[in-house]
C-alpha positions as a Markdown table, in Angstrom:
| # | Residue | x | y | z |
|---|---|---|---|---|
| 1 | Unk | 127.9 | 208.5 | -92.7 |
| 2 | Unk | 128.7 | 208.7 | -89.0 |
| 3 | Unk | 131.0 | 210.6 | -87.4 |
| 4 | Unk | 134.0 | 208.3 | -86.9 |
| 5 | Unk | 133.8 | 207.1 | -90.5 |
| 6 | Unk | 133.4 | 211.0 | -91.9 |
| 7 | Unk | 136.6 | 212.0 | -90.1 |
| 8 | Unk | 138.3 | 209.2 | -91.1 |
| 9 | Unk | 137.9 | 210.2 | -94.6 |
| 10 | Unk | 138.2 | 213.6 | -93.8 |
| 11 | Unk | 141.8 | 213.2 | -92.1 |
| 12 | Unk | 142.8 | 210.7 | -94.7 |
| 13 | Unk | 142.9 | 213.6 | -97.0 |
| 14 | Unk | 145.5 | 215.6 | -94.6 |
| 15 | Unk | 147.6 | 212.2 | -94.6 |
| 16 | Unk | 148.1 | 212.4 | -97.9 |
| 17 | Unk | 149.5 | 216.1 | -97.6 |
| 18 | Unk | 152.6 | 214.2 | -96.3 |
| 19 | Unk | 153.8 | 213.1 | -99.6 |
| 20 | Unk | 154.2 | 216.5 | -100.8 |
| 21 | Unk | 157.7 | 217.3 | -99.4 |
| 22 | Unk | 159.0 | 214.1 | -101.3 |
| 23 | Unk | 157.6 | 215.0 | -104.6 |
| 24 | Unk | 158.7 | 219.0 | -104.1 |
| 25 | Unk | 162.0 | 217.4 | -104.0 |
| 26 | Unk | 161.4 | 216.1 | -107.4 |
| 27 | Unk | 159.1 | 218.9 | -109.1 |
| 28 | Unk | 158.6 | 221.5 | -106.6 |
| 29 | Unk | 157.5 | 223.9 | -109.2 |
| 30 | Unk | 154.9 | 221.5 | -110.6 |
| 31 | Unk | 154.0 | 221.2 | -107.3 |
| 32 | Unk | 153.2 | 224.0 | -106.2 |
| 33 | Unk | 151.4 | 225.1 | -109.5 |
| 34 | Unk | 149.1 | 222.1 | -109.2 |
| 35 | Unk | 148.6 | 223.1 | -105.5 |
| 36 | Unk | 147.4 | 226.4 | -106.8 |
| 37 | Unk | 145.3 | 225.2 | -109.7 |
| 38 | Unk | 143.8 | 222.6 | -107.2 |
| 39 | Unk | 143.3 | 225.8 | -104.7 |
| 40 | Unk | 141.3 | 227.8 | -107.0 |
| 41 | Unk | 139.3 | 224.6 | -108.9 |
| 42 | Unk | 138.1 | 223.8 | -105.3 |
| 43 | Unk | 137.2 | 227.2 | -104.6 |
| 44 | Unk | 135.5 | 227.5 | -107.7 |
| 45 | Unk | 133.5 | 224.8 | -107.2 |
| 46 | Unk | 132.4 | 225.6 | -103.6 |
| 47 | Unk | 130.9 | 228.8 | -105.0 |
| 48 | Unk | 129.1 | 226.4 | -107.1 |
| 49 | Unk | 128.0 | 224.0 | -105.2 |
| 50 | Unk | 126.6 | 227.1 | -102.5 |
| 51 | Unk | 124.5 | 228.3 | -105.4 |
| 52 | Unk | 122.8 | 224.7 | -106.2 |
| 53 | Unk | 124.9 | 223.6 | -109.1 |
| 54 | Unk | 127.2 | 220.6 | -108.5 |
| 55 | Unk | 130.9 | 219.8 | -110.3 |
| 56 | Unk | 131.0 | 215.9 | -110.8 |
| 57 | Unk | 133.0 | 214.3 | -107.7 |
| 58 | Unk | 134.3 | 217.3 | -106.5 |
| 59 | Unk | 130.7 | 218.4 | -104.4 |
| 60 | Unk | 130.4 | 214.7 | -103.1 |
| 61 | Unk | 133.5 | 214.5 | -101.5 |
| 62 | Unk | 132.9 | 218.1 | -100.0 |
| 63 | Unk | 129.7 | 217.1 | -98.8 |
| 64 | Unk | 131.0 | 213.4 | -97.7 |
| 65 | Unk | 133.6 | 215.3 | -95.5 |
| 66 | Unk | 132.2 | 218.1 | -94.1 |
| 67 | Unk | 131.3 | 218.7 | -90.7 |
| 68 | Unk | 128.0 | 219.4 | -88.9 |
| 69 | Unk | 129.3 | 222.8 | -88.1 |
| 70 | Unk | 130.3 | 223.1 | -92.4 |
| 71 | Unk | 126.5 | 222.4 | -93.6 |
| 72 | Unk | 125.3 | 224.6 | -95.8 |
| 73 | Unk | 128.5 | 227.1 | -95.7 |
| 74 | Unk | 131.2 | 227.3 | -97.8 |
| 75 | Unk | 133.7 | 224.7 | -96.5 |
| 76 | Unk | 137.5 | 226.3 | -95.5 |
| 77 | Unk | 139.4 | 223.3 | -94.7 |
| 78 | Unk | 141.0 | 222.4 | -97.9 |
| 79 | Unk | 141.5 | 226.3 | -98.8 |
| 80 | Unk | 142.9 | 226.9 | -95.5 |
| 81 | Unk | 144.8 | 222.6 | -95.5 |
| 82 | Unk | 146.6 | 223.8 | -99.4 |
| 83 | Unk | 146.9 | 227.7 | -98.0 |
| 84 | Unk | 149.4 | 226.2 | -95.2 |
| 85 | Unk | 151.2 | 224.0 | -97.1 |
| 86 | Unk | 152.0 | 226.5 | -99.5 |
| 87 | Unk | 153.1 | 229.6 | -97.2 |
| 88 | Unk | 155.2 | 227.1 | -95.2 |
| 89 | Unk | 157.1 | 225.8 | -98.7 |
| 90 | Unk | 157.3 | 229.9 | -99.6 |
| 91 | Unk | 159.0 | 230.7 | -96.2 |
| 92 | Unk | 161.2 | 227.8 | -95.0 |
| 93 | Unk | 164.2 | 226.2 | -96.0 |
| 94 | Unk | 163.1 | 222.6 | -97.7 |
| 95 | Unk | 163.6 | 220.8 | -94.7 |
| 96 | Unk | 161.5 | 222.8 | -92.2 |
| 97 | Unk | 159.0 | 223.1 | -94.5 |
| 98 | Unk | 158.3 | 219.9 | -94.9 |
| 99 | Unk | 158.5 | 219.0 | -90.7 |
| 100 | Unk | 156.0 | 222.0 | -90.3 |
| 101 | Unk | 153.8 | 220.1 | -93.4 |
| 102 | Unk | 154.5 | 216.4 | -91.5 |
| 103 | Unk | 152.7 | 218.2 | -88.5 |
| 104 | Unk | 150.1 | 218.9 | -89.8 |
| 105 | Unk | 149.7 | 216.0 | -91.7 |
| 106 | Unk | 150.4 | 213.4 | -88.6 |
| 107 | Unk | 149.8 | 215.3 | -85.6 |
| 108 | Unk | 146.7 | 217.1 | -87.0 |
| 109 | Unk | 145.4 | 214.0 | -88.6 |
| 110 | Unk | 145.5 | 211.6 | -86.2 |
| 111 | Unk | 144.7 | 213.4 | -83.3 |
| 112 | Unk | 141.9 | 214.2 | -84.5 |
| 113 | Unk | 140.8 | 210.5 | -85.4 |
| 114 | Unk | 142.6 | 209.4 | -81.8 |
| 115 | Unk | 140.0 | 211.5 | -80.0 |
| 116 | Unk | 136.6 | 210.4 | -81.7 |
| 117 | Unk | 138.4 | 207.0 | -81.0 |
| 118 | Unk | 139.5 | 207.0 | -77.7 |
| 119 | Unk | 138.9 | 210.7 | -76.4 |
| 120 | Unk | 137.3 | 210.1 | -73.5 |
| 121 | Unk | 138.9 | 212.8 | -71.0 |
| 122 | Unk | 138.3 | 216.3 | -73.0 |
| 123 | Unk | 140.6 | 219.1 | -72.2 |
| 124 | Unk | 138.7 | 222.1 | -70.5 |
| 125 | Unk | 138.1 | 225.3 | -72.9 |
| 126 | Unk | 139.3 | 223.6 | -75.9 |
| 127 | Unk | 136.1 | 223.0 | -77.8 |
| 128 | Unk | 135.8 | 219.7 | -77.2 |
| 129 | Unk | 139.5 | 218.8 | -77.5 |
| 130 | Unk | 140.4 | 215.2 | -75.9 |
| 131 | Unk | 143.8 | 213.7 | -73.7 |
| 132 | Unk | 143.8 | 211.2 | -76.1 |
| 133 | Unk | 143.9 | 213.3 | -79.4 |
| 134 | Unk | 146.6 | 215.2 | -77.9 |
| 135 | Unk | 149.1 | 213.0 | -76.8 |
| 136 | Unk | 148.7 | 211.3 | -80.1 |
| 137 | Unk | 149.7 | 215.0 | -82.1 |
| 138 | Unk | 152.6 | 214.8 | -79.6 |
| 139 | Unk | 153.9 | 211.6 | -80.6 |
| 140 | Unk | 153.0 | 211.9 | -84.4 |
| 141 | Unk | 155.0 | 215.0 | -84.5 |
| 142 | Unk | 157.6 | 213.9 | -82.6 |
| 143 | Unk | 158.5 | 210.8 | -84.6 |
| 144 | Unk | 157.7 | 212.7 | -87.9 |
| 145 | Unk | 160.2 | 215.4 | -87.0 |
| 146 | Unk | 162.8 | 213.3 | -85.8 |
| 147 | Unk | 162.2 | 210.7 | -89.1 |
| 148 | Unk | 162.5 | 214.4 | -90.9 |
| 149 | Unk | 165.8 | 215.4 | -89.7 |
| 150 | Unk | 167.6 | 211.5 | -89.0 |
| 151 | Unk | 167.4 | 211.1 | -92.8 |
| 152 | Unk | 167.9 | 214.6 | -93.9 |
| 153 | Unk | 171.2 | 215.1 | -95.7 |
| 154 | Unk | 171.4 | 218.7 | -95.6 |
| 155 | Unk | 171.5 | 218.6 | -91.4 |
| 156 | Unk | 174.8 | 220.3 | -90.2 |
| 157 | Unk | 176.4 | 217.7 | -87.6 |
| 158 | Unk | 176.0 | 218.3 | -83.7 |
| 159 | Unk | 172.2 | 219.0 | -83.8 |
| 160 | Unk | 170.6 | 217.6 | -80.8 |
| 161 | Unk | 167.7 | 215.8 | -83.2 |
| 162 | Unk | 165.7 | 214.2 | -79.6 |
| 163 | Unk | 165.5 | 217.7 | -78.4 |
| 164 | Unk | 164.2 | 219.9 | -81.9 |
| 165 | Unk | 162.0 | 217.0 | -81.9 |
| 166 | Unk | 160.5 | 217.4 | -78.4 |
| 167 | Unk | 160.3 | 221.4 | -78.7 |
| 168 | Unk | 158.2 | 221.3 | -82.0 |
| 169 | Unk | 156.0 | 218.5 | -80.8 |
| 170 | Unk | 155.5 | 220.1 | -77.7 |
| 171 | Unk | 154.6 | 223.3 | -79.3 |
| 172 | Unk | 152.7 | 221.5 | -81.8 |
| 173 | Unk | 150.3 | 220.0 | -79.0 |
| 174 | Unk | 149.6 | 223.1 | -78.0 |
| 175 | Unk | 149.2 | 224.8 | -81.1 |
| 176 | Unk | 146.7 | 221.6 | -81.9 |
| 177 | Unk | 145.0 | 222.2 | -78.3 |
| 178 | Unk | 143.6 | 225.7 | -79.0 |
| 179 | Unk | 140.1 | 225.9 | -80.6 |
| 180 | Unk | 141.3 | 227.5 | -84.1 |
| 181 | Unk | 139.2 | 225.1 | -86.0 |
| 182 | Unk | 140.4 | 225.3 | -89.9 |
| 183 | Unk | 142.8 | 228.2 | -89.0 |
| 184 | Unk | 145.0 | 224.9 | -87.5 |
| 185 | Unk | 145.7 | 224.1 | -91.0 |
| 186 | Unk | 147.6 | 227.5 | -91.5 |
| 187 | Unk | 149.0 | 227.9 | -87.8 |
| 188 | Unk | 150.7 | 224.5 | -87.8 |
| 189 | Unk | 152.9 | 224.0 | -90.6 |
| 190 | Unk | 154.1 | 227.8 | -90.7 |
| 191 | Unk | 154.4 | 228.5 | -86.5 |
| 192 | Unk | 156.5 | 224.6 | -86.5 |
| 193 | Unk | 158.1 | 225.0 | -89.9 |
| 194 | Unk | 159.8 | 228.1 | -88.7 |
| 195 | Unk | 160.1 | 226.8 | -85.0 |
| 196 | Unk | 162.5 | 224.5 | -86.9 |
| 197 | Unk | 164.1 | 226.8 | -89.2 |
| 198 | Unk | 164.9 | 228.9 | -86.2 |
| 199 | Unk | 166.6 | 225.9 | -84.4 |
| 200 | Unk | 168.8 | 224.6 | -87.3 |
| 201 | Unk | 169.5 | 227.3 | -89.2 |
| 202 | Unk | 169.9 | 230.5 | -86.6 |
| 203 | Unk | 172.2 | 228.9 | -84.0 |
């Protein structure tokens, strides 16, 4: 698989992270128990795979999304993708929590698919980080948090929504720009989740 396609399918999986605010509004503790169970399955089955014995489905698709740096090692981004969603739904309010998990979701996602498409200018000492996939995490997280708080109905009146949504973007880029690899999956959704709880709750 080459590399565009592999991240494709690697990022579609973080995309899909972004319907879990809607359905926590629904079932959160469901939720979050199959978030755990689904933690601890995949773990399980990592240690598994590591020690040549497969689980059906579940070692393809780790396999099929890993990358070049993940062969042959046990692979962190979905422990560390479920670990951040999670600490951000334990810490914020409901709304935060779920800009912080739009984040990474949009910003994380498709920057990352943005610069293997279009990256041609890389950012200095950012581990091969691209123009491109930035300014795309930018404007994902800025429409995602704005989106986020426009239809909320538990916003107090008199927020300034354009500029919440321009500080957490902005922060978000640069959260997105530093060479944390998997730890990005952690950093974002808790560091912009409470970015936002700290502008709409604490003033």
């Amino acid at each position: 698989m080459n590399n565009i396609a592999k991240e494709t399918f690697r990022k579609s999986i973080h995309l899909c992270s972004a319907l879990l605010p809607f359905m926590m509004t629904k079932a959160r503790v469901q939720v979050v128990v199959f978030l755990i169970f689904i933690l601890a399955f995949y773990c399980a089955s990592e240690f598994l795979r590591l020690s040549g014995r497969d689980v059906f489905l579940v070692s393809m698709i780790t396999r099929t999304a890993a990358r070049k740096r993940d062969e042959n090692k046990f692979v962190l981004g979905p422990v560390t993708l479920v670990v951040g969603i999670l600490t951000a739904t334990f810490l914020w309010y409901p709304v935060p929590a779920a800009i912080g998990i739009y984040a990474l979701a949009f910003g994380d996602g498709l920057a990352s698919l943005s610069g293997k498409l279009f990256g041609k200018v890389k950012i200095p000492l950012t581990d091969g980080k691209t123009v491109a996939g930035s300014l795309t995490c930018f404007a994902a997280i800025f429409i995602s948090t704005y989106l986020a708080l426009y239809f909320s109905t538990e916003m107090r009146y008199g927020i300034n929504i354009t500029y919440i949504s321009l500080l957490i973007a902005s922060v978000g880029m640069l959260i997105e720009v530093l060479p944390l690899k998997d730890l990005d999956n952690i950093v974002i959704p808790v560091v912009l989740g409470g970015l936002a709880q700290l502008q709409l709750f604490a003033m």
